[in-house]
MOPAC internal coordinates of N, CA, C and O (Angstrom, degrees):
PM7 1SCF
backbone

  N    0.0000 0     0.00 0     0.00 0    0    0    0
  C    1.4482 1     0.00 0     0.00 0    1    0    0
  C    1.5230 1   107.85 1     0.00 0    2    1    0
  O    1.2310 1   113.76 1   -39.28 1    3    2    1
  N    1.6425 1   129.41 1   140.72 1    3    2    1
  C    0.9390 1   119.45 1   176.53 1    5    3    2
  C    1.3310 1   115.26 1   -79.97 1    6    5    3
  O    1.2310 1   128.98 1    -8.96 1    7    6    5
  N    1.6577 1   100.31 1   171.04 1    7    6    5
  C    2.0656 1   106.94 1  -168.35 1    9    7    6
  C    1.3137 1    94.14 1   -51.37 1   10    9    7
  O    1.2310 1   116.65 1   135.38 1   11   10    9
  N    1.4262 1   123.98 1   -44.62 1   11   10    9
  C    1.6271 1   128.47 1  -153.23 1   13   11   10
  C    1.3606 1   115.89 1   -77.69 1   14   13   11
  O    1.2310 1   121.02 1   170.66 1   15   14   13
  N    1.8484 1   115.65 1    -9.34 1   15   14   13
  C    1.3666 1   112.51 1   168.45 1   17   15   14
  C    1.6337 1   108.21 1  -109.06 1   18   17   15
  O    1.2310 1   118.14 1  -170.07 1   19   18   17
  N    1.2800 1   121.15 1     9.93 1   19   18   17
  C    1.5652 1   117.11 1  -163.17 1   21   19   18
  C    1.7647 1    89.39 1   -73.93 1   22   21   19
  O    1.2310 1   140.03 1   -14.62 1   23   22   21
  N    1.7047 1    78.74 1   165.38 1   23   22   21
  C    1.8251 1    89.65 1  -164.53 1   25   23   22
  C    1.5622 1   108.98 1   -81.28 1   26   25   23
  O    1.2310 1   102.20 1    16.17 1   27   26   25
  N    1.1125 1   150.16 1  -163.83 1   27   26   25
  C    1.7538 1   146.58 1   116.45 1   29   27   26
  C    0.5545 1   126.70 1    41.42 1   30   29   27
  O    1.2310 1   117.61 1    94.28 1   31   30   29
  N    1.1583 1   122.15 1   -85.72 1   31   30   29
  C    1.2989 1   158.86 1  -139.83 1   33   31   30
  C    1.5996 1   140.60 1    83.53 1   34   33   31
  O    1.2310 1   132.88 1  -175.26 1   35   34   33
  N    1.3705 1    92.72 1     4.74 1   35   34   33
  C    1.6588 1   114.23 1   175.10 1   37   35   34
  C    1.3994 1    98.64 1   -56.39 1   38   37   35
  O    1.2310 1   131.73 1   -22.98 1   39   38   37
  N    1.4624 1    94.95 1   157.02 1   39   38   37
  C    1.7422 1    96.88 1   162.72 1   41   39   38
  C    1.9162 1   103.42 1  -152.13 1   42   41   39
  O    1.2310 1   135.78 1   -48.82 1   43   42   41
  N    1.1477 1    87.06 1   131.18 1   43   42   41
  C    1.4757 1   110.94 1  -158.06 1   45   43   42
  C    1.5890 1   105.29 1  -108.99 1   46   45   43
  O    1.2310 1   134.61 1   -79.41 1   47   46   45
  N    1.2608 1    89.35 1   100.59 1   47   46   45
  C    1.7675 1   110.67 1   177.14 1   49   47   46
  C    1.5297 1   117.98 1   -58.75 1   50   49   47
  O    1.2310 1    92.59 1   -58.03 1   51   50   49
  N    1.4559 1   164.32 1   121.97 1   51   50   49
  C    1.1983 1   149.95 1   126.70 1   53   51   50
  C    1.4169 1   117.55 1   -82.77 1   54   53   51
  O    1.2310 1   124.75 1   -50.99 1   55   54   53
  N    0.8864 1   108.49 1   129.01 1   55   54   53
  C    1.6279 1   131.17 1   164.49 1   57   55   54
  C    1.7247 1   127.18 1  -124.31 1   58   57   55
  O    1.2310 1   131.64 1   -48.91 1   59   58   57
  N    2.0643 1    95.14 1   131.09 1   59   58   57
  C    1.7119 1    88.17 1  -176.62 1   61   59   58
  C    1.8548 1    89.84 1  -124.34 1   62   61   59
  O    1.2310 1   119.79 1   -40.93 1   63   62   61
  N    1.3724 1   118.00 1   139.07 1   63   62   61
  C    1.3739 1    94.30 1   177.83 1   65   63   62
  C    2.1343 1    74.09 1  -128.54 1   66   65   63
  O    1.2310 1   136.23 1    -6.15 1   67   66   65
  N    1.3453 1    86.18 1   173.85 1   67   66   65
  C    1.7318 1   117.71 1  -175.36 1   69   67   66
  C    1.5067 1    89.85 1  -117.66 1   70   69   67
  O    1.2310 1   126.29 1   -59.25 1   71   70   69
  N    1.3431 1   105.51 1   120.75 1   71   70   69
  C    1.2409 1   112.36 1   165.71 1   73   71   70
  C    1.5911 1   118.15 1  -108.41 1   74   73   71
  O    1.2310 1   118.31 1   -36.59 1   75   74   73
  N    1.3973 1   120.83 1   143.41 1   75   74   73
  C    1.3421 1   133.34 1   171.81 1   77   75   74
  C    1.5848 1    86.87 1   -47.45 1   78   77   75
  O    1.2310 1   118.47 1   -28.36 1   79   78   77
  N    1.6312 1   120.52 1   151.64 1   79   78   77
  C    1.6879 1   138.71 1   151.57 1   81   79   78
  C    1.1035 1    92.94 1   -57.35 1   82   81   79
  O    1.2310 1   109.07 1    79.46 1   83   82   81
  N    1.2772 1   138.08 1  -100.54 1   83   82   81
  C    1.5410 1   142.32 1  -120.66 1   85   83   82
  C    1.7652 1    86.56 1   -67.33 1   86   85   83
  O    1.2310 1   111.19 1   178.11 1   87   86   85
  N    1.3113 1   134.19 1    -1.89 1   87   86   85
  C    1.4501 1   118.83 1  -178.80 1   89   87   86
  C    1.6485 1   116.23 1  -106.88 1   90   89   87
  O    1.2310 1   124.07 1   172.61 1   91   90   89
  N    1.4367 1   109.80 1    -7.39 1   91   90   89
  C    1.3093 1   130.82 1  -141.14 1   93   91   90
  C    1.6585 1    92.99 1   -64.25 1   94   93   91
  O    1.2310 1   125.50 1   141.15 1   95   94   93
  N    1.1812 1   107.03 1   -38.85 1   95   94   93
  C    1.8763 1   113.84 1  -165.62 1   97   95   94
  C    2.2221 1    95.28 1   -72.36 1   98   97   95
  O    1.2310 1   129.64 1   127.97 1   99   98   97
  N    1.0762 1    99.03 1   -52.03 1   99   98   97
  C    2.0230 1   124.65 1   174.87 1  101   99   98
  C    1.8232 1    87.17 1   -36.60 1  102  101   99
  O    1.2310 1   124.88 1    87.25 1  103  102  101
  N    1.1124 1   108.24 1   -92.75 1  103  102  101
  C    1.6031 1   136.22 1   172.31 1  105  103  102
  C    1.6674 1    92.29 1    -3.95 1  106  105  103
  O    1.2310 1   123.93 1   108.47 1  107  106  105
  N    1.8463 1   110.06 1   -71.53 1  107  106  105
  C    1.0855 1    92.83 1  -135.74 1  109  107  106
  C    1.6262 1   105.88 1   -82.09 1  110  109  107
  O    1.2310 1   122.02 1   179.90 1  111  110  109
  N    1.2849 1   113.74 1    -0.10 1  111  110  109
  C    1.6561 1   124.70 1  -155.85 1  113  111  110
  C    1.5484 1    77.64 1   -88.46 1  114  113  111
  O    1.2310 1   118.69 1   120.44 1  115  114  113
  N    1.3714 1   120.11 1   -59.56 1  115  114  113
  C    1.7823 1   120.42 1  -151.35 1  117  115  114
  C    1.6762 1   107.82 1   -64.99 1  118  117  115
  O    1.2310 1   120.24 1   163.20 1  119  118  117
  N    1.8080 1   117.14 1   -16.80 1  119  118  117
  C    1.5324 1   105.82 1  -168.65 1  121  119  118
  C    1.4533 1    93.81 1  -109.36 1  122  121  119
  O    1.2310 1   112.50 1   174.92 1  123  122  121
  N    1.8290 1   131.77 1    -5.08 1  123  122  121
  C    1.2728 1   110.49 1   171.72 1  125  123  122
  C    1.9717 1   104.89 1   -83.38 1  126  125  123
  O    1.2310 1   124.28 1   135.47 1  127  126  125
  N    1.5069 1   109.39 1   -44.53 1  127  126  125
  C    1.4298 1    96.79 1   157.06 1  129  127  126
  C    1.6000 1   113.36 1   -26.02 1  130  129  127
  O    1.2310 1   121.65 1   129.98 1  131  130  129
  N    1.3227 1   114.44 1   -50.02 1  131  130  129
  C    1.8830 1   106.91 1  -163.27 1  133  131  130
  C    1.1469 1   117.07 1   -73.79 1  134  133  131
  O    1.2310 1   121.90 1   157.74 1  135  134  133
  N    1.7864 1   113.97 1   -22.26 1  135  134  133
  C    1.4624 1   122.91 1   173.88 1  137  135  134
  C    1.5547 1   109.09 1   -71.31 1  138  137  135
  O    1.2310 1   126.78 1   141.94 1  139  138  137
  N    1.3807 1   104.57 1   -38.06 1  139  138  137
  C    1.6600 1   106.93 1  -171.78 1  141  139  138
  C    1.5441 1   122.05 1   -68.32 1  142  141  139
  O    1.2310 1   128.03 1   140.90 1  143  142  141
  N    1.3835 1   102.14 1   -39.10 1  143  142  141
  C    1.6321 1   123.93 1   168.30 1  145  143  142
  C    1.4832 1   106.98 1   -63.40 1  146  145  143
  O    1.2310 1   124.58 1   122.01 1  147  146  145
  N    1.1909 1   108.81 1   -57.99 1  147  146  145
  C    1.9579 1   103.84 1  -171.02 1  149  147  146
  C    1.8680 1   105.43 1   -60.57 1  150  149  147
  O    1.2310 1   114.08 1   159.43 1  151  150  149
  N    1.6412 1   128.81 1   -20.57 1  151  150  149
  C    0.8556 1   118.24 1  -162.46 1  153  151  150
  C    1.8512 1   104.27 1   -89.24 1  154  153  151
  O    1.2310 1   129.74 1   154.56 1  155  154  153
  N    1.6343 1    98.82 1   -25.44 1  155  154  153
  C    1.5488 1    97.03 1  -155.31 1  157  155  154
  C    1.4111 1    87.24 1   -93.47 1  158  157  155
  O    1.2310 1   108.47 1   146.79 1  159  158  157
  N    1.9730 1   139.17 1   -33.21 1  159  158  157
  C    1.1891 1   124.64 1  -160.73 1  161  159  158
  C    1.9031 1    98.10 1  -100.02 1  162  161  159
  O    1.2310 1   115.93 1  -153.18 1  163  162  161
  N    1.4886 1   125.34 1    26.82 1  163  162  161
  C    1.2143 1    92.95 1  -150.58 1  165  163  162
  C    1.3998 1    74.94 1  -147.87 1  166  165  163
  O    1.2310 1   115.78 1   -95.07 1  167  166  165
  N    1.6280 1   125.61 1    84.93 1  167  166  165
  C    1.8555 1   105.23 1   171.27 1  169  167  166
  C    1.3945 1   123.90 1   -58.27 1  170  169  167
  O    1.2310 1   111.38 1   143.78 1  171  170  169
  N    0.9108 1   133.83 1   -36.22 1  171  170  169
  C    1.4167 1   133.58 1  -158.40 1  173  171  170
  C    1.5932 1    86.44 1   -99.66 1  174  173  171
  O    1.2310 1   115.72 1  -146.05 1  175  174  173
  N    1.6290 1   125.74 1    33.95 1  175  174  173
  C    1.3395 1    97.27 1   160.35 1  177  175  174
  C    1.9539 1    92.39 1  -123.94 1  178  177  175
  O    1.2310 1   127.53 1   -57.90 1  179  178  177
  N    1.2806 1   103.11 1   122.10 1  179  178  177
  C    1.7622 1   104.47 1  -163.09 1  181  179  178
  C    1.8021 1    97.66 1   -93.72 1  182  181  179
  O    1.2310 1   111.38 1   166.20 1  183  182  181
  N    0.9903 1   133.84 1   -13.80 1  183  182  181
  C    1.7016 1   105.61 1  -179.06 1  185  183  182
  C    2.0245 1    82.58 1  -158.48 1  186  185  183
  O    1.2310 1   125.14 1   -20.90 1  187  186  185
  N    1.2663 1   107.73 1   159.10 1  187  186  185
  C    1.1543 1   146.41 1   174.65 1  189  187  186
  C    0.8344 1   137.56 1  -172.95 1  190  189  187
  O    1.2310 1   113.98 1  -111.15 1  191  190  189
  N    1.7022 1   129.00 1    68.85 1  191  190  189
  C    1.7187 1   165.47 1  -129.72 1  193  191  190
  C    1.7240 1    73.36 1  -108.79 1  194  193  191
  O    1.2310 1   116.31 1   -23.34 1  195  194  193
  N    1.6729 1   124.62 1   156.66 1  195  194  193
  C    0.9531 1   146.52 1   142.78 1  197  195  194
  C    1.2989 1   120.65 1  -142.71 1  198  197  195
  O    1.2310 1   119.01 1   -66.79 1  199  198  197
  N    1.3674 1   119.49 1   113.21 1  199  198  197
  C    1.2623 1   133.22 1   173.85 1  201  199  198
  C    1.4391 1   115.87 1  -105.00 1  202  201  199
  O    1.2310 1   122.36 1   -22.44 1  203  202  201
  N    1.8571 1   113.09 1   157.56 1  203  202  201
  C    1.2045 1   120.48 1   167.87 1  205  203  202
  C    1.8836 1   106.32 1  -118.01 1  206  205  203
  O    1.2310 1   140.40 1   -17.28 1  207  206  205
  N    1.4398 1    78.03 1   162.72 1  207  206  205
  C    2.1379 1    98.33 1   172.43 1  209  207  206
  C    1.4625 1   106.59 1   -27.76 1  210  209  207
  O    1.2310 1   110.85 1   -39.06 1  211  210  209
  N    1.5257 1   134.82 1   140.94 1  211  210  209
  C    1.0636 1   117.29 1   151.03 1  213  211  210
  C    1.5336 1   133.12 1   -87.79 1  214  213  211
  O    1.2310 1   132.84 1  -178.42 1  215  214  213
  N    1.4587 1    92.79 1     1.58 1  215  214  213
  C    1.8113 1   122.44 1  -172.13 1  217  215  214
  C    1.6024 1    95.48 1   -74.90 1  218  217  215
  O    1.2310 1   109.77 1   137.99 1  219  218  217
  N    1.0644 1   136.80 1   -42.01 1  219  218  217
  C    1.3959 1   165.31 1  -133.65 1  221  219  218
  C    1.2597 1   130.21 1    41.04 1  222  221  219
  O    1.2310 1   128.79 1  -142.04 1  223  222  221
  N    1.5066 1   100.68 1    37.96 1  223  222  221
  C    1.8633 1   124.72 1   150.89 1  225  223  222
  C    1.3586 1   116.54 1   -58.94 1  226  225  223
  O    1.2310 1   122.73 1   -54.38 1  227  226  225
  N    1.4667 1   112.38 1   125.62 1  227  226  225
  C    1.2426 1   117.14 1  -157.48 1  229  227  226
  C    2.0735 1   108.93 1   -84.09 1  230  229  227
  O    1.2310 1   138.54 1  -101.82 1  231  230  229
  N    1.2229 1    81.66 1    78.18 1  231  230  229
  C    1.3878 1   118.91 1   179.06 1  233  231  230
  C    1.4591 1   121.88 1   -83.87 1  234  233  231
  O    1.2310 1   110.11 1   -29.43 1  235  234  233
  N    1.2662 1   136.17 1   150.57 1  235  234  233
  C    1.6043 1   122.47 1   156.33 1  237  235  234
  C    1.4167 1    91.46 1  -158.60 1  238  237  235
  O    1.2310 1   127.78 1   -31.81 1  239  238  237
  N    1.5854 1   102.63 1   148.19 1  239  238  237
  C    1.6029 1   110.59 1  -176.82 1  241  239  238
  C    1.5533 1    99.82 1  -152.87 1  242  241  239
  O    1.2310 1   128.31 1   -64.15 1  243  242  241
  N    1.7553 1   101.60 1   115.85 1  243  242  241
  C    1.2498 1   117.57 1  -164.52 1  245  243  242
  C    1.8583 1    92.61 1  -103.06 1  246  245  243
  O    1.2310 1   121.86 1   -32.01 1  247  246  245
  N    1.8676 1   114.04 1   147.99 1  247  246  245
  C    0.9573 1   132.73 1   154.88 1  249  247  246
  C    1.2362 1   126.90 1  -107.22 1  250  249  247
  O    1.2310 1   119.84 1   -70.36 1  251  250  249
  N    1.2044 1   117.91 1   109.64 1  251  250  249
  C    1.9539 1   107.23 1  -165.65 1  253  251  250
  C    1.8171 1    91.72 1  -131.75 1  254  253  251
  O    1.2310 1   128.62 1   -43.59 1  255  254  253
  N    1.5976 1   101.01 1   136.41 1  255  254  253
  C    1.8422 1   106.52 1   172.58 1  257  255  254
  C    1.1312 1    73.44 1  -124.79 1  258  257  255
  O    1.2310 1   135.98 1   -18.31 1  259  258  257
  N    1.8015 1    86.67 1   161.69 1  259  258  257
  C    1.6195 1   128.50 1   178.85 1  261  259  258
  C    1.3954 1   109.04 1  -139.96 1  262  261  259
  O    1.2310 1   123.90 1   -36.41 1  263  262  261
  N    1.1779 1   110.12 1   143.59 1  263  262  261
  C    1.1906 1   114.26 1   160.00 1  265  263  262
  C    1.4282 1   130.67 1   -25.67 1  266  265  263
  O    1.2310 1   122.31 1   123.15 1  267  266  265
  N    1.1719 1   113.17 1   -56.85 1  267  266  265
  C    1.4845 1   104.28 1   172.34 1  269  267  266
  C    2.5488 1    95.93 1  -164.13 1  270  269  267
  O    1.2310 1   124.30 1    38.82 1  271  270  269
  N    0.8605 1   109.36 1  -141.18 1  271  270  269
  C    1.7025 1   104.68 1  -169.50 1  273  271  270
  C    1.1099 1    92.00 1   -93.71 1  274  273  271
  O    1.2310 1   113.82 1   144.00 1  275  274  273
  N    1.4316 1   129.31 1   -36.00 1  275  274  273
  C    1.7128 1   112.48 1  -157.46 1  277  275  274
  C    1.4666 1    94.17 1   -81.42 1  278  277  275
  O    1.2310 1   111.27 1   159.09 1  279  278  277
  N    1.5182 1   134.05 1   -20.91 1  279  278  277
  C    1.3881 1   127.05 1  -150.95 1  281  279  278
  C    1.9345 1    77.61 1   -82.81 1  282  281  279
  O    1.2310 1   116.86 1   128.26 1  283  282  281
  N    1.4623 1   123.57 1   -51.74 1  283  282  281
  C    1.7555 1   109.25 1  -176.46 1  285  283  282
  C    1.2214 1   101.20 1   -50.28 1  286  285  283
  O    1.2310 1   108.16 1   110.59 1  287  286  285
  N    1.3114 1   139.73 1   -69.41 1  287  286  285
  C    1.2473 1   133.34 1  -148.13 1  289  287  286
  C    1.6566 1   111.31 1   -69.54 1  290  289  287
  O    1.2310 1   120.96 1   155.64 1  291  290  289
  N    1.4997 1   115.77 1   -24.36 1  291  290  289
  C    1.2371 1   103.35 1   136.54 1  293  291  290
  C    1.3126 1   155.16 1   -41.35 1  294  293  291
  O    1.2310 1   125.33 1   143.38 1  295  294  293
  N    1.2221 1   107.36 1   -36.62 1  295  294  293
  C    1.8910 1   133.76 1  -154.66 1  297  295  294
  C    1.9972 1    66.00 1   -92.65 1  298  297  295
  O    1.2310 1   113.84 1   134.14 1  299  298  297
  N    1.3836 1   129.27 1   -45.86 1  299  298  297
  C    1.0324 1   109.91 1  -160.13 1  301  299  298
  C    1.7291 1   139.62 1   -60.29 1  302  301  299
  O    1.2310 1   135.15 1   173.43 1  303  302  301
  N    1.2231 1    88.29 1    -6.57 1  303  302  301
  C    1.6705 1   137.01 1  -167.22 1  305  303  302
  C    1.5645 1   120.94 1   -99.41 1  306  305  303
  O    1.2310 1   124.66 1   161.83 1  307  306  305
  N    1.2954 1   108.65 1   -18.17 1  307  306  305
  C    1.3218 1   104.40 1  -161.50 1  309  307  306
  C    1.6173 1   103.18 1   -85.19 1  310  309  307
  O    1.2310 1   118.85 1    -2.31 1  311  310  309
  N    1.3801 1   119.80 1   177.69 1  311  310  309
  C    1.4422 1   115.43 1  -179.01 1  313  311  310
  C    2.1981 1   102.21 1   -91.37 1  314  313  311
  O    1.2310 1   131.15 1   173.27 1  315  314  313
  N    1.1737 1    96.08 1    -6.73 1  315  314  313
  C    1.6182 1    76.18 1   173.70 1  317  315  314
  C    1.3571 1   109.16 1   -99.12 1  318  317  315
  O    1.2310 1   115.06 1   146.86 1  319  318  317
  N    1.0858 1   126.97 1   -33.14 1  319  318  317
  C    1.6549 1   127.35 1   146.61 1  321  319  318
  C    1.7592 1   126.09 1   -21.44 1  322  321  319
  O    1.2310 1   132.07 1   118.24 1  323  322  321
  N    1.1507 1    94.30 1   -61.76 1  323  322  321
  C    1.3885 1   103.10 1  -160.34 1  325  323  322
  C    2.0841 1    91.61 1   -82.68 1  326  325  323
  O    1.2310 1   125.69 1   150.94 1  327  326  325
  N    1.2319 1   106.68 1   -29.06 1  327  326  325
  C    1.6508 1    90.70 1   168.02 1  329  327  326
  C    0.9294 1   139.05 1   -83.66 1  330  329  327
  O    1.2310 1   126.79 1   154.10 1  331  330  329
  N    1.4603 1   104.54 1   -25.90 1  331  330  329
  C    2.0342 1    99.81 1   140.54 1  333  331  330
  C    0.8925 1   137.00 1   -52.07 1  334  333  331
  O    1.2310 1   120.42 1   119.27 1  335  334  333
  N    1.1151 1   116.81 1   -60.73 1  335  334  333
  C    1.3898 1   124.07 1   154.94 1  337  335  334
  C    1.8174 1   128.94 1   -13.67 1  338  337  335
  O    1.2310 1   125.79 1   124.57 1  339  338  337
  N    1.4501 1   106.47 1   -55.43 1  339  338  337
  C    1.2035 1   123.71 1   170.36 1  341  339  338
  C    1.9544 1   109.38 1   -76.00 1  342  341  339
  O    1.2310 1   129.38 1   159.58 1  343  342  341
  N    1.7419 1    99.53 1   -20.42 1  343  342  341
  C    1.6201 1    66.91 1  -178.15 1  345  343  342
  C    1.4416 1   117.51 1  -123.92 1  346  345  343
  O    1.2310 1   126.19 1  -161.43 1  347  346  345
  N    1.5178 1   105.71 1    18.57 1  347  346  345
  C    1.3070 1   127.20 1   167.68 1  349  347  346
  C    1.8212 1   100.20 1   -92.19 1  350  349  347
  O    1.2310 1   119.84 1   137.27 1  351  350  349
  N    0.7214 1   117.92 1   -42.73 1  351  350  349
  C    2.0459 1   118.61 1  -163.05 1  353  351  350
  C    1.3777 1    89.50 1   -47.55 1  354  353  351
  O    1.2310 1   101.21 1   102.52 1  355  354  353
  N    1.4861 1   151.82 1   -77.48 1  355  354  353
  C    1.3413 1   135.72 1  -172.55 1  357  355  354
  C    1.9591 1   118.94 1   -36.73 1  358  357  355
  O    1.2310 1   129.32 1   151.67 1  359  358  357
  N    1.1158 1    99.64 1   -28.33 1  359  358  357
  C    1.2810 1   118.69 1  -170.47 1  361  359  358
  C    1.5948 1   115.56 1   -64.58 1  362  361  359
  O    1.2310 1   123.83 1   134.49 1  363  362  361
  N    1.4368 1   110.26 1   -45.51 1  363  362  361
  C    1.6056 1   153.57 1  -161.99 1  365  363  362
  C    1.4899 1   114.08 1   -75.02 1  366  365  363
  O    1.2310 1   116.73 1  -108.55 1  367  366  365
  N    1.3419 1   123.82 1    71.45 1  367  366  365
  C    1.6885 1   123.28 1   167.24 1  369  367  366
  C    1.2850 1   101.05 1   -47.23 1  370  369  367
  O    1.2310 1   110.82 1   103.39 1  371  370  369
  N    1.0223 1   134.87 1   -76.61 1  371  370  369
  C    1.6920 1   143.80 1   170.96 1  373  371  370
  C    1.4219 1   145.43 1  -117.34 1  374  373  371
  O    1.2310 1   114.25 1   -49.14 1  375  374  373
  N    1.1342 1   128.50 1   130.86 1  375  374  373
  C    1.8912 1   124.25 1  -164.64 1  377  375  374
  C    1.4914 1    90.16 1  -131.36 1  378  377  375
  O    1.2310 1   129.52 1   -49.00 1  379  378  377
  N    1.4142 1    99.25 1   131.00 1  379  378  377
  C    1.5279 1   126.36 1   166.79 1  381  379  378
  C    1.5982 1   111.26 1  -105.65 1  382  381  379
  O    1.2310 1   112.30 1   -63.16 1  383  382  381
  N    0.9178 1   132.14 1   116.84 1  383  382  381
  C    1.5971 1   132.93 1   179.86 1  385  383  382
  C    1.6359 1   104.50 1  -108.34 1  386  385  383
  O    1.2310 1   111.73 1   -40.51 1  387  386  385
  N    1.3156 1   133.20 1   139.49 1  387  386  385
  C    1.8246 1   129.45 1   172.66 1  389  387  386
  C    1.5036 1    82.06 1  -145.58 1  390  389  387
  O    1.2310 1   129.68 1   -32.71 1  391  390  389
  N    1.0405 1    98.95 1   147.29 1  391  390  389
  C    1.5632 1   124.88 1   162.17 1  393  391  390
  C    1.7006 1   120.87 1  -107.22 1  394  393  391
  O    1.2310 1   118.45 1   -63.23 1  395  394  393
  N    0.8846 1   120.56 1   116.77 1  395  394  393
  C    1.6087 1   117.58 1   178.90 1  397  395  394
  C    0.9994 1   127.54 1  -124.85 1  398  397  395
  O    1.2310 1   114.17 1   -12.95 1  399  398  397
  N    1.7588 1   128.65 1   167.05 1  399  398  397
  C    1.2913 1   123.65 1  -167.67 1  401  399  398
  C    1.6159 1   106.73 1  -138.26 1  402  401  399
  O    1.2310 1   121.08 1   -48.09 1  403  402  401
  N    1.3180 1   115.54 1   131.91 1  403  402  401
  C    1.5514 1   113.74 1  -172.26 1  405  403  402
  C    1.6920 1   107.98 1   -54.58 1  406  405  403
  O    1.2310 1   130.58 1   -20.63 1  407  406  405
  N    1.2573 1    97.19 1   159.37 1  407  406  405
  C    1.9594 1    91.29 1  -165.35 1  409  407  406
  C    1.5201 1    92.15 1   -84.74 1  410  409  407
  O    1.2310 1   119.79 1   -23.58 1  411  410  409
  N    1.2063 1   118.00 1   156.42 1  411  410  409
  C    1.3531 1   137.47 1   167.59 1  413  411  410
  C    1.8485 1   110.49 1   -34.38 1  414  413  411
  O    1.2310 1   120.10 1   180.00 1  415  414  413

């Protein structure tokens, strides 16, 4: 894409993870904590929506924008990040991560 059509510069995280059942209630307490923390310690992180399945497959699909890539790869770093991270991963049949960019 040329410089003159690039977007923002936001960069707009999606995430779908599959959660184990017996964790589903665990799951959901530890990643709205993660939404609440990334919003209040993290300025340049502007939305972190978390939704579940409407099927009621134990689903969750988080929307998080940032300021721009370095502010995620920051968020990626932080210590409340990385302890979710650690205490959701047993939890986690599957995690989909996409990175996106607002369209021109």
């Amino acid at each position: 894409m040329p410089a003159s059509e690039a977007s923002d510069g936001r960069c707009i995280v999606t995430v779908e993870f599959r959660i184990a059942g017996d964790h589903w209630q665990d799951f959901l307490t530890a990643v709205a904590e993660q939404a609440r923390t990334s919003l209040a310690m993290e300025p340049a992180c502007q939305v972190f929506d978390v939704v579940v399945a409407a099927d009621g497959e134990p689903t969750v699909f988080l929307y998080e924008i940032y300021e721009d890539r370095a502010a995620f790869d920051a968020h990626l770093t932080t210590p409340h990040f990385l302890a979710f991270d650690a205490r959701v991963r047993d939890w986690t049949l599957a995690k989909t991560v996409q990175i996106w960019s607002p369209a021109p």
